[in-house]
C-alpha positions in Angstrom: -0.9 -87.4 -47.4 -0.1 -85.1 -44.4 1.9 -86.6 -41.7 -0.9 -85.5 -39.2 -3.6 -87.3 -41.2 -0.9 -90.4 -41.6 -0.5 -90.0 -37.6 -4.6 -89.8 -37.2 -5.0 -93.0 -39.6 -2.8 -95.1 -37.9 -3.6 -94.4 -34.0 -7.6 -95.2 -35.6 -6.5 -98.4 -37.4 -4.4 -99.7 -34.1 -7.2 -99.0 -31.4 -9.5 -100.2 -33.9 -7.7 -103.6 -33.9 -7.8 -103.6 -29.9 -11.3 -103.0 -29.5 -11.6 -105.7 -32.5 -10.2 -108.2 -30.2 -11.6 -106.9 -27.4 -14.8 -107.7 -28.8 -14.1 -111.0 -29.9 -12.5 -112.2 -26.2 -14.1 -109.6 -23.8 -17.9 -112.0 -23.5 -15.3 -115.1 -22.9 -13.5 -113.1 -20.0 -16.8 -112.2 -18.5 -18.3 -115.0 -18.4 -15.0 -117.1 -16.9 -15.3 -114.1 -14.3 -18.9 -114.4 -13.4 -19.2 -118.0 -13.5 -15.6 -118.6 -11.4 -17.2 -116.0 -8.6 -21.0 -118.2 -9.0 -18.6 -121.5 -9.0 -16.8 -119.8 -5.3 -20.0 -119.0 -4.1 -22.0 -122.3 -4.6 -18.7 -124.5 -3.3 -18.8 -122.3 -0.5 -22.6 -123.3 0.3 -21.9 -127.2 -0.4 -19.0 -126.8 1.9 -21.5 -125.4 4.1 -24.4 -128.0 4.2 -21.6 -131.1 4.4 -20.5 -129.7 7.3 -24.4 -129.1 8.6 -24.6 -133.1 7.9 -21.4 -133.6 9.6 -22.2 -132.0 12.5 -26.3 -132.8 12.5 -27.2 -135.6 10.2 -29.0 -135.7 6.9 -32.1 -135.2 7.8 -31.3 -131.2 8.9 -31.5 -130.9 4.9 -33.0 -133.8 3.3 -36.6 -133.5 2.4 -37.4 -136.3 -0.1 -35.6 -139.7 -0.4 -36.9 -139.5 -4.2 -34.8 -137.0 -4.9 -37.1 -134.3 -5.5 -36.0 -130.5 -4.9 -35.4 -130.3 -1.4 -35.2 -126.6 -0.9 -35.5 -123.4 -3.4 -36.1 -119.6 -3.2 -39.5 -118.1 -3.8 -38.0 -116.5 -7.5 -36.4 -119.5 -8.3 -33.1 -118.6 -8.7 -31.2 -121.3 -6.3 -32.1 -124.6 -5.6 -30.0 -127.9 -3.4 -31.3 -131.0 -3.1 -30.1 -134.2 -1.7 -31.0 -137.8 -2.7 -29.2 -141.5 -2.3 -27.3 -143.0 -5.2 -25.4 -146.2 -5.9 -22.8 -144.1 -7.8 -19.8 -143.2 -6.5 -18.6 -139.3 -8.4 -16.2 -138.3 -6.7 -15.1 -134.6 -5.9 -17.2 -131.5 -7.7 -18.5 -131.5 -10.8 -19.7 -127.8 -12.1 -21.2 -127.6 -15.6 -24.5 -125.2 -16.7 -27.9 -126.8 -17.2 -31.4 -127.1 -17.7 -34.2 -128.1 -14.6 -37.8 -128.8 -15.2 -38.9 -126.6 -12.1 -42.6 -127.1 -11.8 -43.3 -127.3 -15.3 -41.3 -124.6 -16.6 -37.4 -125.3 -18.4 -35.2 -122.9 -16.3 -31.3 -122.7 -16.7 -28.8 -123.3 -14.2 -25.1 -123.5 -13.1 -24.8 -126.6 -11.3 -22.4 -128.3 -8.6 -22.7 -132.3 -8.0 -20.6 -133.7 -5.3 -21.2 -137.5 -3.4 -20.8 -137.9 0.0 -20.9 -140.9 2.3 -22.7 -140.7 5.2 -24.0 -143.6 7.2 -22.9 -146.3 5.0 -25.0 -144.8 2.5 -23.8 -142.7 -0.6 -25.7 -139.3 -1.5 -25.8 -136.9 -4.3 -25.8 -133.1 -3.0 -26.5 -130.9 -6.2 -26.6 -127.1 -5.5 -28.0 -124.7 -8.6 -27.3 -121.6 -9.5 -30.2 -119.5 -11.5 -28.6 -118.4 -14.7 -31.4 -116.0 -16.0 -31.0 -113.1 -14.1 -27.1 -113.8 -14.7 -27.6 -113.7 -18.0 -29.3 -110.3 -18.3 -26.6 -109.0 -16.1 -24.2 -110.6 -18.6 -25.9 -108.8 -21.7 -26.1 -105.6 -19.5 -22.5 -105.7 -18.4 -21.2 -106.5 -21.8 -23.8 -103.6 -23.7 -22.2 -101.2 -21.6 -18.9 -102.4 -21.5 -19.5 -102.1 -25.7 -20.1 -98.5 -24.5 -17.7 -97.5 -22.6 -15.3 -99.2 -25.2 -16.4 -96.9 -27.8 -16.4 -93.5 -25.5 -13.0 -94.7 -24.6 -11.6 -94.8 -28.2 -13.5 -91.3 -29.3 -11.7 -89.9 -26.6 -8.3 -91.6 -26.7 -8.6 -90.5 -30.6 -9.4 -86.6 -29.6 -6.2 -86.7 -27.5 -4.1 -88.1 -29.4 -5.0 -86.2 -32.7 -4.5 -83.1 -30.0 -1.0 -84.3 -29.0 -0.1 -85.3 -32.4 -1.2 -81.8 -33.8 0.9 -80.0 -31.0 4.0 -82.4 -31.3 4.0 -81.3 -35.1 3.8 -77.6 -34.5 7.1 -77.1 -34.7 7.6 -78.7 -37.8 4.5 -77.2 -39.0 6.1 -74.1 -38.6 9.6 -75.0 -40.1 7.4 -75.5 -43.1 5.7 -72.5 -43.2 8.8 -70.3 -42.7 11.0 -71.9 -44.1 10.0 -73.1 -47.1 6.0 -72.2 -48.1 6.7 -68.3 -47.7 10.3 -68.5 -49.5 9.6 -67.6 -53.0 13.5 -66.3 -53.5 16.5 -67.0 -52.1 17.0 -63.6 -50.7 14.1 -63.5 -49.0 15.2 -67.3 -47.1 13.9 -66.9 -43.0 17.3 -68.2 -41.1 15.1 -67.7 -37.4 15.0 -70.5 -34.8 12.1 -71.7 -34.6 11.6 -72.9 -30.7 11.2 -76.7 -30.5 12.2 -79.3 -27.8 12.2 -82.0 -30.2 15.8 -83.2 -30.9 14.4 -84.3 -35.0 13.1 -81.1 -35.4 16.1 -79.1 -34.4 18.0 -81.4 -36.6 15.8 -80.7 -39.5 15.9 -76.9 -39.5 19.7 -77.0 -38.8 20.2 -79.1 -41.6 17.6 -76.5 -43.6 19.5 -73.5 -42.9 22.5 -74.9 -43.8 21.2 -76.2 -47.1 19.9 -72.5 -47.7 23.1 -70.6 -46.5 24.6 -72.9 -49.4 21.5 -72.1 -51.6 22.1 -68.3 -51.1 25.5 -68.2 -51.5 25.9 -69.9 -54.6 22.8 -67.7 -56.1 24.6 -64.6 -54.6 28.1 -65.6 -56.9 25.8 -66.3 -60.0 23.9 -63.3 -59.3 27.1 -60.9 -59.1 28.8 -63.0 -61.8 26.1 -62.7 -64.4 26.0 -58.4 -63.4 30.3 -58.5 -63.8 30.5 -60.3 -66.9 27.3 -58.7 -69.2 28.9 -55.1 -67.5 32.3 -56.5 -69.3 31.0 -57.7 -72.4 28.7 -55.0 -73.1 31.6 -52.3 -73.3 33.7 -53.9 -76.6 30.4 -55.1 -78.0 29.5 -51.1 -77.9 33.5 -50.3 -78.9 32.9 -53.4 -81.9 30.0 -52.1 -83.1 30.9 -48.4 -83.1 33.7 -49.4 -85.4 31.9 -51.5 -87.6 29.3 -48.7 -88.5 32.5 -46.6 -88.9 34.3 -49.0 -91.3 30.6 -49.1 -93.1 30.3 -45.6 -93.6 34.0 -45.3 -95.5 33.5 -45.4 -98.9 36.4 -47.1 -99.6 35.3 -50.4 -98.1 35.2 -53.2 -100.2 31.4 -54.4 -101.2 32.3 -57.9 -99.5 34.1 -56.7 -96.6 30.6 -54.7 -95.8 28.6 -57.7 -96.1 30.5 -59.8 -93.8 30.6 -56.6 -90.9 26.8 -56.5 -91.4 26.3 -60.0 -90.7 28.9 -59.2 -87.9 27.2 -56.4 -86.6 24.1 -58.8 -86.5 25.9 -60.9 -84.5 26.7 -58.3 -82.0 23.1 -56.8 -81.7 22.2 -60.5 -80.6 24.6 -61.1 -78.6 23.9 -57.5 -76.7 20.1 -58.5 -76.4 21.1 -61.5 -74.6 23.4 -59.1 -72.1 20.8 -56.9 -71.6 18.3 -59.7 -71.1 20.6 -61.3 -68.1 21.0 -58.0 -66.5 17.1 -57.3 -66.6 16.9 -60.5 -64.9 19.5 -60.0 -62.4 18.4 -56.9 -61.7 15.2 -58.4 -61.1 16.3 -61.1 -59.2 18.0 -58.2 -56.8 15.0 -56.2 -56.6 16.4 -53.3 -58.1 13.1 -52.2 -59.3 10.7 -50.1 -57.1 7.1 -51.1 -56.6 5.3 -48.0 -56.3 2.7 -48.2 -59.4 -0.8 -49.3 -59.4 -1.7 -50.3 -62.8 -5.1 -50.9 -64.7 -4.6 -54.6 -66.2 -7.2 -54.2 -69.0 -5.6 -50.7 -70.0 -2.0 -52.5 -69.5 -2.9 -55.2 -71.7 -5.0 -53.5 -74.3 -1.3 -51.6 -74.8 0.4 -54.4 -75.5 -2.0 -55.4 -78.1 -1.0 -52.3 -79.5 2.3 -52.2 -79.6 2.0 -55.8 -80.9 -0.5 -55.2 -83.5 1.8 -55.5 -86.3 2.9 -59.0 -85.5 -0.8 -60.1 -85.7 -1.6 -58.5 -88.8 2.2 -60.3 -90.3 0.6 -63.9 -89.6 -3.1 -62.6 -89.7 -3.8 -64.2 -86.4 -7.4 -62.6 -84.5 -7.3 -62.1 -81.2 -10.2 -62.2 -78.9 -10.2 -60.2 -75.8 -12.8 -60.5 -72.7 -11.7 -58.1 -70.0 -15.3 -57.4 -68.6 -13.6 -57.0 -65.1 -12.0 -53.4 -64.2 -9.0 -54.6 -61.9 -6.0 -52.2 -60.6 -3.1 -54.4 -59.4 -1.7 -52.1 -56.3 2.4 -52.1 -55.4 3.6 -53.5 -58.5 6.2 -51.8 -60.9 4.2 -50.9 -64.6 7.3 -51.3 -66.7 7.8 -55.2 -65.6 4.5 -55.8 -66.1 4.2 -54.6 -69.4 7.6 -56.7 -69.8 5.7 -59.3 -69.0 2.6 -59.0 -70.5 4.2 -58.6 -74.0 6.9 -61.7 -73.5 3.8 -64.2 -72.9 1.1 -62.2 -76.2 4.2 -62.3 -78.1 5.3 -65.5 -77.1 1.4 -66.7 -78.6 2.1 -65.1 -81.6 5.5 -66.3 -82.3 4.5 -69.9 -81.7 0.8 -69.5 -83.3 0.1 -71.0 -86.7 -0.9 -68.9 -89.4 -4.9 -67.6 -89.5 -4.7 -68.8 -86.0 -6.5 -67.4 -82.8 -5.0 -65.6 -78.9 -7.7 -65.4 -76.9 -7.3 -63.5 -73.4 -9.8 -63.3 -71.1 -10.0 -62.0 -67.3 -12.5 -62.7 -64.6 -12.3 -63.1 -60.4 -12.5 -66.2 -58.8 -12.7 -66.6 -55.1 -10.4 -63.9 -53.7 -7.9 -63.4 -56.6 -8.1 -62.2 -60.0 -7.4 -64.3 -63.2 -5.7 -63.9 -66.9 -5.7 -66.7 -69.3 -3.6 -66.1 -72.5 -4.5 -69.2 -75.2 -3.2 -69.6 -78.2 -4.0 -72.2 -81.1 -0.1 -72.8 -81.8 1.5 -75.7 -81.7 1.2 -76.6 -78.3 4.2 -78.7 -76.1 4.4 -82.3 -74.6 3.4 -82.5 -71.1 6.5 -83.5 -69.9 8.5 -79.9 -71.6 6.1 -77.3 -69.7 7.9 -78.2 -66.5 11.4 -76.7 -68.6 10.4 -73.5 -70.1 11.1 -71.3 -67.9 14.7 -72.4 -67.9 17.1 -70.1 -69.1 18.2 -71.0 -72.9 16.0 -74.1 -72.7 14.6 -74.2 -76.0 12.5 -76.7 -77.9 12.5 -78.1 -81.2 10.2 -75.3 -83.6 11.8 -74.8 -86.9 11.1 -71.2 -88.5 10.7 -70.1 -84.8 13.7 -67.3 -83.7 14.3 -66.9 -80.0 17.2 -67.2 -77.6 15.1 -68.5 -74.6 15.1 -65.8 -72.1 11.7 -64.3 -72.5 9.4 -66.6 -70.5 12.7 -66.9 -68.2 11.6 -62.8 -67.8 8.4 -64.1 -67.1 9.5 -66.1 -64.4 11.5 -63.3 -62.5 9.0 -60.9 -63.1 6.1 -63.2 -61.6 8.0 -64.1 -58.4 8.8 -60.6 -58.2 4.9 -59.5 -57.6 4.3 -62.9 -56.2 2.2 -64.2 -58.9 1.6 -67.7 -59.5 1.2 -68.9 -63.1 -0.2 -72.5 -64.0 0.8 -73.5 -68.0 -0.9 -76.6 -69.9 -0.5 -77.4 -73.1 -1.6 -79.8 -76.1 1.0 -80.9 -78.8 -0.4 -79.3 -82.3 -3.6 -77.7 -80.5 -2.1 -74.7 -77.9 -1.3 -73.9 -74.8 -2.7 -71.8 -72.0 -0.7 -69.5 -69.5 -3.0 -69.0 -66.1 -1.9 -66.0 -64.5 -3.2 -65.7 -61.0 -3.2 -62.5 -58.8 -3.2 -63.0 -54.5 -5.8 -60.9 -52.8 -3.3 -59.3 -50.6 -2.6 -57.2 -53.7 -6.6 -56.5 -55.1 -7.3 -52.9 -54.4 
């Protein structure tokens, strides 16, 4: 998962979980608010009417002894009345509640306070109409609701914004840096501009990892060109003598046996030289790229030049290259390399009276080769290792020195062509060969 979808994800889940518990204690703060200011402003009117007694007597606001309403609105909405008691209540008493009100059940918030006037104790109770509060409750908290979810669309736009713009740098670190390297020698040591100290930290530490990277592939590089160079000039002095001792006719019948098996010896061992230079060679990019080759005429050569093999362990081959593709900026003899290392590979590990089918077709923007063979397949976990040099795995009757998918290797990164490999122990395997359209004609 991508650190800007991990980023995303999180700032979601977290303003998800405050609007969560906003919406479990944002009605409770709303109502404490609106009923404390109704609870101000109906004290503030009994304040009011004690001190209209005080000053003028009860009867200023006292309609019915009976304690009837004494005095409402036309809509209802506030009501006070005052009435005698025998019961003493002491200070205010606030609580919501219900009013018959001519025949019709209507809620309200109401204050109860005694008072002692004229030896005589009275009940004052003020109301507060709660229905048109209670829309404006529902109202206030629908769009409250509202504004809650505009709030966190918004707040999630910005910050998936900020977050994608705080991780271009390292966006870009990856790109450069390590996405577009497909060799060591072609590793980007530019500074990428960043004001974040983690980031500057991170390519540093990068470069230095592929100074050390390059330096070490450089030595290997130069060693592997020094010592084939030295070992290839006694193997040629060796084996000139050998075919000289041979040709005397004076050598012993067993001394010529033993400098055959020893010139043997030497041709293998100068195959392997030659193979390590190819690669290094390679590897330095030695070769020009200047050809643009026909892949069904390339491949259809191959064949041919191969055709012996097939016919050794009468193995059918089964071509479908429908689709005319030239492969521009490449070099032909690589190719062919190639091309021939991965056919014969499918012979060499093919069973006898078995089958290579090779087919070709476009998909998307690139162009495709599969290669299948009915051999005898790998385990899963070995096709990661075969394109190690010398790596070789357990097939008895099978001569190799394991170097030629190796070949294919250096030759694929070469042309930048990617290659996907899956295989089935004792059914086959399949090599996926996959051309970028920067390099369709």
């Amino acid at each position: 998962m991508k650190l800007l979808l991990k980023f995303t994800l999180f700032n979601t889940f977290s303003k998800m979980l405050i609007v969560a518990a906003l919406f479990l204690f944002l009605p409770t703060i709303i109502n404490k608010v609106v009923y404390e200011h109704i609870d101000n402003r109906i004290i503030g009117k009994m304040e009011k009417y004690l001190k209209i007694i005080k000053t003028g007597g009860i009867k200023e606001i006292k309609d019915d002894e009976n304690c009837s309403y004494g005095n409402y609105n036309l809509l209802k909405e506030e009501y006070i009345l005052v009435c005698s008691t025998e019961k003493q209540m002491g200070n205010y008493n606030i609580d919501n509640g219900i009013r018959n009100f001519e025949g019709e059940m209507l809620p309200y918030r109401i204050l109860n306070r005694t008072f002692v006037y004229d030896n005589q104790i009275y009940l004052m109770e003020i109301g507060e109409g709660l229905t048109a509060i209670n829309l404006l409750l529902n109202t206030l908290k629908a769009y409250t609701f509202k504004l809650m979810a505009v709030f966190l669309l918004i707040t999630l736009l910005l910050d998936v914004t900020f977050t994608r713009f705080l991780l271009m740098p390292l966006n870009r670190i990856i790109k450069r840096k390590l996405e577009q390297t497909k060799h060591p020698s072609s590793f980007d040591f530019s500074v990428i501009k960043t004001n974040t100290t983690d980031f500057k930290y991170l390519e540093e530490s990068i470069n230095e990892m592929m100074h050390k990277i390059q330096n070490a592939f450089n030595i290997e590089k130069e060693f592997i060109m020094n010592v084939s160079h030295e070992l290839l000039t006694p193997i040629t002095i060796l084996q000139s003598k050998f075919e000289n001792i041979l040709a005397d006719e004076n050598t012993p019948p067993d001394v010529s046996e033993k400098l055959l098996e020893s010139q043997k010896t030497l041709a293998r061992l100068n195959k392997i030289i030659k193979t390590l230079l190819l690669i290094s060679k390679i590897e330095n990019e030695q070769y020009l790229k200047e050809d643009s080759v026909n892949i069904k005429e390339i491949i259809y050569e191959v064949i041919e030049e191969i055709e012996e093999r097939l016919t050794e362990k009468n193995i059918s081959i089964d071509l479908k290259l429908n689709d005319e593709f030239v492969y521009q900026h490449c070099n032909r003899s690589l190719l062919f390399t190639m091309f021939f290392n991965l056919i014969n590979n499918a012979i060499k590990y093919n069973k006898p009276n078995g089958k290579i089918s090779i087919k070709s077709y476009p998909e998307n923007s690139n162009f495709i080769v599969e290669i299948t063979d009915t051999g005898v397949g790998m385990e899963s976990s070995n096709i990661e290792h075969i394109f190690e040099r010398f790596k070789r795995f357990e097939t008895k009757g099978v001569e190799g020195y394991g170097l030629g998918l190796p070949i294919v290797k250096t030759i694929l990164l070469f042309h930048n062509i990617d290659i996907l490999v899956t295989s089935e122990k004792g059914v086959g395997s399949t090599f996926r060969l996959s051309f970028a359209p920067s390099v369709i004609s």
